[in-house]
N, C-alpha and C positions, 0 to 999 in steps of 0.2 A: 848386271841387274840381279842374278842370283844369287850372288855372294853378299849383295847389300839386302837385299831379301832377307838371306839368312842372319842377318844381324854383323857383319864382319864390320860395316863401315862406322862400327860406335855410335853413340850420341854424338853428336857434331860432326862426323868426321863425313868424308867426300870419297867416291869411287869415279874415274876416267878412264874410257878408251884409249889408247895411242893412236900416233896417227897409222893407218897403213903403210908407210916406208917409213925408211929411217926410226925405225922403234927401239933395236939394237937390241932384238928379241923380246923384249916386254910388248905385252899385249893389253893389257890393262894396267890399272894401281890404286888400291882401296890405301888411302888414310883411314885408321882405325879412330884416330882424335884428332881435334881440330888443329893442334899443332902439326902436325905430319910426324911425331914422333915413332910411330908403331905403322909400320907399313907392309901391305901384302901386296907383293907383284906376281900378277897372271901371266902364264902363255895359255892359247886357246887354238886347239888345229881341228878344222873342219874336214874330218877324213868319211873313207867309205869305212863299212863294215871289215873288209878286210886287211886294211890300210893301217899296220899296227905303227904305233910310236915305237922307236926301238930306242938303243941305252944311245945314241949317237944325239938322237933328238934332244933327250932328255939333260945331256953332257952340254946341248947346246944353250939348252937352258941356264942350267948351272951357271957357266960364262958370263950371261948374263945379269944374272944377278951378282955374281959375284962383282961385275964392271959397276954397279950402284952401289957395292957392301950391302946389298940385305942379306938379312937374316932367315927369311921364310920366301917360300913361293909355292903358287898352286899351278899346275897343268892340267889342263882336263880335255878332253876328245872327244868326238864323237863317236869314236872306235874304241880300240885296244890297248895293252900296252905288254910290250914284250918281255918273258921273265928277266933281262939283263936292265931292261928300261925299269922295272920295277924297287929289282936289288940296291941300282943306283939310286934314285930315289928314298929309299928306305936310308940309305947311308947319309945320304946329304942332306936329310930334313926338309924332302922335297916334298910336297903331298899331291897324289893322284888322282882325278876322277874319270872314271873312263865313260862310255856311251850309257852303259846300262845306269852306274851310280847316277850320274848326270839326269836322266831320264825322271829314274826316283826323286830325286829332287825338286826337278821341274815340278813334276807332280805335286808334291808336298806343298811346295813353298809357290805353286801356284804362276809358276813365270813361262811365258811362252806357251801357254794352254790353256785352252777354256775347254766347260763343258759342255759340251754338243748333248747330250739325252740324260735320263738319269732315270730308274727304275725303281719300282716298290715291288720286292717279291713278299708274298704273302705265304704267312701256312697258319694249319689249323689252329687254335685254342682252344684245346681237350676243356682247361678249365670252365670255359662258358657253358659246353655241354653237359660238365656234370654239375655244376651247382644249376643251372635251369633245369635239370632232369631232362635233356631232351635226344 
């Protein structure tokens, strides 16, 4: 929902889940156009804070994509990612978002959040004071 949010799934195009078994590592898959010609395939691992991706993970990824021939893929976490999960990534045109970017986002683009309160903080207006003389 994020990444269609963000505009990934083009005019026309369509974003799906996989199913929970049998994925064969993919986790999602945005068609960017309605052909299926430009395709971005997700993995998504719901970790704890301490719970880093490390480069094995990410290796496992690759695999994955690699068994479909894509091009691109994104991984994103609710955690971390470990400097070797990184480097790899960076090599293979992998792209990452960890808990915090992820987070950011949410926020931004509005998905999985609403806003519970919202405040008006005030301060003075010198101007009012001096053109009223008061």
């Amino acid at each position: 929902d994020l990444l269609s949010r963000m505009g990934y799934s083009g005019e026309g195009g369509s974003a799906k889940v996989t199913s929970r078994s049998n994925d064969g590592g993919i986790d999602g898959i945005i068609n960017q156009d309605p052909l299926g010609t430009s395709t971005v395939y997700l993995q998504a691992k719901r970790y704890k804070e301490d719970n880093k991706i490390n480069r094995a993970d990410v290796q496992s990824f690759y695999g994955a994509l690699a068994s479909v021939r894509a091009d691109r893929g994104v991984f994103i976490t609710t955690s971390s990612y470990t400097s070797g999960a990184k480097e790899f990534a960076a090599n293979q045109g992998i792209v990452l978002i960890d808990g915090i970017q992820l987070t950011e986002l949410m926020l931004e683009y509005k998905v999985g959040v609403e806003a519970e309160n919202q405040y008006t903080i005030f301060r003075i207006d010198n101007d009012y004071f001096e053109l009223n003389n008061v």
